[in-house]
Each structure stands twice: as C-alpha cells, then as structure tokens.
N, C-alpha and C positions, 0 to 999 in steps of 0.2 A: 551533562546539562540537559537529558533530556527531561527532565522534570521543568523546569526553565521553558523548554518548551509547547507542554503544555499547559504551562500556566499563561502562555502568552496569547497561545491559542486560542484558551477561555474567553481571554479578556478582549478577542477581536471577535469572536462571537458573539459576545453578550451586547456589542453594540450593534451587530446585524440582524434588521428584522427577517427573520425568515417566513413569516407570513403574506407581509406585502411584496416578497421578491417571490413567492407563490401565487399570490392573483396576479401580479404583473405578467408572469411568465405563462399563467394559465388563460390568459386570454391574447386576443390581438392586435397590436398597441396601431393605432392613427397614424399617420406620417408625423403628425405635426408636433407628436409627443416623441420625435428620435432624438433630443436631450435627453430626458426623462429616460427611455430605451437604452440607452449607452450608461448612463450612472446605474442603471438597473445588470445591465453587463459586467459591468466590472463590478459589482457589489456580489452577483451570483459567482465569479471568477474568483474574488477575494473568499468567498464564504467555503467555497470547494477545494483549494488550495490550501484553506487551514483547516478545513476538517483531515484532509488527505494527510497534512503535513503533523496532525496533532496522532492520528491513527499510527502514523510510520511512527512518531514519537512514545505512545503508547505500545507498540510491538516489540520496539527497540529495548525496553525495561525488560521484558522476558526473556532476554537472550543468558543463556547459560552464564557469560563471565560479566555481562552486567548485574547480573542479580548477586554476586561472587561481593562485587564490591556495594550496591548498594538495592539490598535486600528490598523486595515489594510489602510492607508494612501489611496489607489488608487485599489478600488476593481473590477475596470478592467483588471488593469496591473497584476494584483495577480492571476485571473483565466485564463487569458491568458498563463500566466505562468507556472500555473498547468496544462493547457492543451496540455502545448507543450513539457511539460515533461513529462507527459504520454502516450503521442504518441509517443516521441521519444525511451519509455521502450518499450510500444507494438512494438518496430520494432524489439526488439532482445530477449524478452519472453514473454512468455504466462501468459499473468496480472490474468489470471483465476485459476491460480495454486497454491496452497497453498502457496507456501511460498510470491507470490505478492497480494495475495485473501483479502489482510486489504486495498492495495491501492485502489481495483481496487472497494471493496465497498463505498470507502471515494468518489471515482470519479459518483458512481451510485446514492449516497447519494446529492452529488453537485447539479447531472443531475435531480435532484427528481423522481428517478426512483425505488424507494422504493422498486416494486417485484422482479427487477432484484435482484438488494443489498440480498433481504431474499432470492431468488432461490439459489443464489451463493453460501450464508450462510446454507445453508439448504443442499446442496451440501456435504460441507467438514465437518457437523459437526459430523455427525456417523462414518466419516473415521479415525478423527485425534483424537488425546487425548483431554480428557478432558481439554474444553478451556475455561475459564472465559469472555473474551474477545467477542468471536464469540457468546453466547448467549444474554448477556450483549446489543451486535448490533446490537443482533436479536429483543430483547429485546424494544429496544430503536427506531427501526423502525415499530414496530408493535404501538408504543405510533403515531409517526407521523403520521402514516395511521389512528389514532383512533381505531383500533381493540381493545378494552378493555378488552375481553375477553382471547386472544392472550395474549396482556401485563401482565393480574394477572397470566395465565398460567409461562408463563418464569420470572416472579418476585417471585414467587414461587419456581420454578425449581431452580434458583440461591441460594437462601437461603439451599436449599436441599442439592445439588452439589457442593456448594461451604461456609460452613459451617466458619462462622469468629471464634468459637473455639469448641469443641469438648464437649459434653457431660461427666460430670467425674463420675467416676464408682465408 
C-alpha cells in the first residue's frame, strides 16, 4: 500500500500553501492574530507529518523484498522524488532529530554514505529507549561496509536486548 500512500500524501500537499505558512512563520505574528497562529500550526504540523510520512513511504519501496513483489517502474523518477521530498522536510525540520533520524538515515543509506547513517545512529542511541530498530540499522550498515567484526558484535547485542522470549524460571 505504499504507493497508496504517497498518492495520498500528494494530495494533502497540493492543498497546503507552503509559501504563506513561509511568511507566516518568517515573521512575528501580533497577539491578536493567535487564531490565525494556531491554523498556521497545525497546517506547518500537517505539512511536516506528510512530507515525513510520504519520505518513509518512498524509502519503504526500496527495500529488497518490496521491490521482489512490486518492482520500481522508473528509478529515476523514484529518487528524484525522494530527493525532493526531503528537501522540501529539511526546509521546516531538523531531519537529524529523533523523531525524523529513520528518514534522514534511509536518505544516507541511498547516498551510500554509511558513516554518516552509523554517526547519526550512534548519536541517539544512548539517549533514547531501547530501540530494536536503530541497532538492527546499525546492524545492517556495518554488514554493508564489511565490518564483520562490528556486525557479530550488534548480532549479538540484538539477541541480548531484545530477547524473542524469556527464559522460564
């Protein structure tokens, strides 16, 4: 479905202006315009939220056994695509921050830029909770670089940390 969604995505952009949620947000709105302010909120919320969520959408078609079952037809128009939608989030948040840090490695991973991706990841992972995910990528990029060492290390650590069931007493 994820085609699905970013066709839906499109279609919630093309109704957001991103030029006047640009002068809104690039100036300093009056008290008396805090309606105005808050629709401009949630419109900047809305617009960041599907760019982010159409980016994970577009990543997600790349994946080895989605592309197994339904093949990228035109994979210039596809990274073009992803490129322009991730420029267009970097203009209203910080792709380095936890909560966009999955896009913003899928776009380092495209780039083959594998140390960024693991610096990023290496980053947030002492900070946030325990993430299956984020070692998993860490995981998975140390395979691509050939670090084998690296790879049994965090194939290990996964097994430890994240246990498929529990030892019975």
């Amino acid at each position: 479905r994820l085609p699905e969604v970013v066709t839906a995505a499109d279609a919630i952009l093309s109704k957001i202006d991103t030029r006047k949620l640009a002068l809104h947000f690039g100036t300093n709105s009056p008290a008396s315009q805090a309606k105005e302010h808050k629709q401009m909120l949630e419109r900047r919320d809305l617009l960041v939220d599907t760019l982010y969520r159409k980016g994970r959408a577009l990543g997600y078609m790349e994946l080895p056994d989605v592309i197994k079952e339904y093949p990228i037809s035109d994979p210039k128009s596809h990274d073009l695509a992803f490129e322009k939608n991730f420029s267009e989030l970097q203009k209203w948040v910080e792709t380095t921050s936890t909560k966009y840090m999955l896009l913003h490695v899928r776009r380092d991973r495209r780039k083959k830029r594998f140390g960024a991706a693991i610096q990023l990841l290496n980053k947030h992972i002492p900070s946030s909770e325990p993430n299956y995910w984020y070692i998993k990528k860490r995981r998975d990029l140390f395979e691509q670089l050939g670090w084998q060492h690296c790879w049994e290390y965090e194939k290990r650590w996964l097994v430890i940390a994240f246990p498929k069931s529990f030892a019975p007493f």
